[in-house]
C-alpha positions as CSV (number, residue, x, y, z in Angstrom):
1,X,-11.9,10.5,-10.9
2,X,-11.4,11.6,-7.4
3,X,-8.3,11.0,-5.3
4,X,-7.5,12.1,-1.5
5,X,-3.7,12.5,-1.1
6,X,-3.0,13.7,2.7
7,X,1.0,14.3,3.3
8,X,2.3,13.9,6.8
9,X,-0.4,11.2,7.4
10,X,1.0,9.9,10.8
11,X,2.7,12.9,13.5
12,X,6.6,12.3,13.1
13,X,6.9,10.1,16.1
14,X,4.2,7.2,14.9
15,X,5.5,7.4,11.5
16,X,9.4,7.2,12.5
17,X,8.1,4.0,14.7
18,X,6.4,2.3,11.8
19,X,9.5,3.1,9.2
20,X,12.2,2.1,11.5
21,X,10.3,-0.9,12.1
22,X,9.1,-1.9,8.7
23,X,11.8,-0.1,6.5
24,X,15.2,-0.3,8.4
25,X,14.6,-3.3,10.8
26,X,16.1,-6.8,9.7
27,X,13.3,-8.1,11.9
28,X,9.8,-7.7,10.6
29,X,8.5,-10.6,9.0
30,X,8.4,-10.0,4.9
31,X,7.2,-13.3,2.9
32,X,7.7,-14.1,0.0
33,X,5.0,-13.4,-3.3
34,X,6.1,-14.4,-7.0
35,X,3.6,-12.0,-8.2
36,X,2.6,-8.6,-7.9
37,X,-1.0,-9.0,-9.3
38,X,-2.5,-12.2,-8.8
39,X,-3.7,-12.4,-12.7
40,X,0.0,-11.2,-13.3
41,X,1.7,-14.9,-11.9
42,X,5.0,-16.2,-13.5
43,X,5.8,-12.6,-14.9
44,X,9.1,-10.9,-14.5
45,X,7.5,-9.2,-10.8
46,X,7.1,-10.6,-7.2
47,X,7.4,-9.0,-4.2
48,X,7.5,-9.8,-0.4
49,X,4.5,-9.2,1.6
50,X,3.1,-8.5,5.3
51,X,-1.1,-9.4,5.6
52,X,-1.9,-7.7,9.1
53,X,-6.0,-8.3,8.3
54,X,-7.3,-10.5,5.9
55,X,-11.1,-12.7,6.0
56,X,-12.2,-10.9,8.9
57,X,-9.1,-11.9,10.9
58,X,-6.1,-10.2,12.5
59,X,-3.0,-12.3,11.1
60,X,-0.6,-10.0,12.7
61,X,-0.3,-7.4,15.8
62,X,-2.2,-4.9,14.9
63,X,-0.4,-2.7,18.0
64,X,2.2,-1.5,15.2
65,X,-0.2,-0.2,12.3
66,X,-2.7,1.0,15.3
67,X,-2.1,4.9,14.6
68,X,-3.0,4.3,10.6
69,X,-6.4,1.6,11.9
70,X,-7.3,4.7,14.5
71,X,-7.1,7.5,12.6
72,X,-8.8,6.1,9.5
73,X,-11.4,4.2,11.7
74,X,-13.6,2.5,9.1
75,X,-16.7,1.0,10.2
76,X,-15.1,-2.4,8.4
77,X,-11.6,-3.2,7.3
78,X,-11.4,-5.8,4.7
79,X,-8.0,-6.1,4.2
80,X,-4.5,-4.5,4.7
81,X,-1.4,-5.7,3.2
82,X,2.1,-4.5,3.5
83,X,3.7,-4.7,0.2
84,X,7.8,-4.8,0.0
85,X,9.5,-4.2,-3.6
86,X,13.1,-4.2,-4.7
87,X,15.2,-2.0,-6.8
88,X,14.8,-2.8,-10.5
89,X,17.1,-1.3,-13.5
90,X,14.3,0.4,-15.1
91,X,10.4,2.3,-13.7
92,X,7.7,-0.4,-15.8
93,X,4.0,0.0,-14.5
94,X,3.1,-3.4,-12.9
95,X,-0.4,-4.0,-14.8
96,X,-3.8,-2.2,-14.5
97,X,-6.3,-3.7,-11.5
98,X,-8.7,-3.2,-9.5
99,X,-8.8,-4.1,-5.7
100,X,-12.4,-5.4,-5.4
101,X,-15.3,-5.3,-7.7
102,X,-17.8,-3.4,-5.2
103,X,-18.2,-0.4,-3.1
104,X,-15.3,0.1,-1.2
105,X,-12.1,2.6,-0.7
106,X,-8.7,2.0,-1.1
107,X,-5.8,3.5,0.9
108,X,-1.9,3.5,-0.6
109,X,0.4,4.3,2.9
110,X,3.8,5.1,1.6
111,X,6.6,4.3,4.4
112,X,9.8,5.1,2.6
113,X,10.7,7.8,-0.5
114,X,11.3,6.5,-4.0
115,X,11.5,7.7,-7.7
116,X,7.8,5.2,-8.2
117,X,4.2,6.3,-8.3
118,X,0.8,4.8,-8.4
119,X,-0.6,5.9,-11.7
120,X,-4.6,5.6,-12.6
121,X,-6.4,5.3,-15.9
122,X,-7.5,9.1,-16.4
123,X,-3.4,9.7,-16.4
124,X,-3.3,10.9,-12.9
125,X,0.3,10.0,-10.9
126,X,0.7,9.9,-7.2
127,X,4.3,10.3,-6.2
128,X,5.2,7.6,-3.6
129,X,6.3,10.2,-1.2
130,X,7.1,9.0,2.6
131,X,4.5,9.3,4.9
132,X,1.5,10.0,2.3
133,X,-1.9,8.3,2.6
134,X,-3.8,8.4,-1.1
135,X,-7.4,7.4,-1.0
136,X,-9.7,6.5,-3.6
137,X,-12.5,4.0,-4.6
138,X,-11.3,0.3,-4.9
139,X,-13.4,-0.1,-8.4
140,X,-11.2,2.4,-10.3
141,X,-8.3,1.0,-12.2
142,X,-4.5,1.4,-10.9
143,X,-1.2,0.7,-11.3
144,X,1.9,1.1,-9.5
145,X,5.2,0.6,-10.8
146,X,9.0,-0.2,-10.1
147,X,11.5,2.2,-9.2
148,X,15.1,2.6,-9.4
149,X,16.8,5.3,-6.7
150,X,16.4,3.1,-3.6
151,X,16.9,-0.6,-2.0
152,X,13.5,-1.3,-1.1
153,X,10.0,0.3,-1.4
154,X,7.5,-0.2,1.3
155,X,3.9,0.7,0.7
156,X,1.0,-0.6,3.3
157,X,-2.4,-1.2,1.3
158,X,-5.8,-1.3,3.0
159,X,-9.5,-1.4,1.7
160,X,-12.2,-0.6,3.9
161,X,-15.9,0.4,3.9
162,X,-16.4,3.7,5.5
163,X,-19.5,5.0,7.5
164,X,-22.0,5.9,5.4
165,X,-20.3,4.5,2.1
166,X,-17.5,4.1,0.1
């Protein structure tokens, strides 16, 4: 299975803008999900979440994510989701899935450091490491998981159809 991981994503100045914004502020809006997976409802996880684009629609400003929508510049975003977990007493994996069942890529923006990862089928972990982007075909089967060293972890998931393919 292929995988892009880039580290260092964003330059230090648009990533210390979208951290202190998403990660530190007591501002940015963070609603409540009581699920992490939608098949996975009324199980132990839940989450809070951010939909910037969702249906073909901006939902939220897309001024603050604008560095991450420029630089990856797909030729159609269907969706990105900021995803906000909380500390848990134990790292569980949160349920194999799939993002959509057609041609499309999926991109894992990590804002914040923590002791998690995104695992895939073949075995393969992605550490959730601060200012990563990880890359990889919507149809393949992931995971990610809890973690235990920090408050909060802070992820921003997109899928998009590239020029000229997945």
């Amino acid at each position: 299975m292929e995988y892009e991981v880039t580290d260092n994503f964003l330059s230090k100045g648009d990533f210390g803008n979208l951290q202190k914004t998403m990660v530190e502020s007591n501002t940015f809006p963070w609603y409540y999900n009581n699920y992490v997976i939608p098949d996975e409802v009324g199980k132990e996880h839940f989450q809070f979440a951010h939909v910037f684009y969702d249906f073909w629609n901006w939902n939220s400003s897309r001024e603050l994510i604008r560095p991450i929508v420029d630089k990856i510049n797909p030729k159609a975003w269907l969706r990105i989701k900021a995803n906000l977990t909380t500390k848990s007493d134990s790292i569980q994996e949160q349920g194999w899935h799939t993002d959509y069942d057609f041609g499309c890529t999926t991109a894992i923006y990590y804002l914040n450091d923590t002791n998690d990862y995104t695992s895939f089928e073949d075995g393969t972990k992605i550490e959730c490491v601060a200012n990563r982007l990880v890359t990889f075909n919507s149809q393949i089967k992931h995971s990610g998981t809890t973690h235990t060293d920090a408050k909060t972890r802070v992820v921003i998931n997109m899928n998009y159809i590239k020029y000229g393919g997945l």
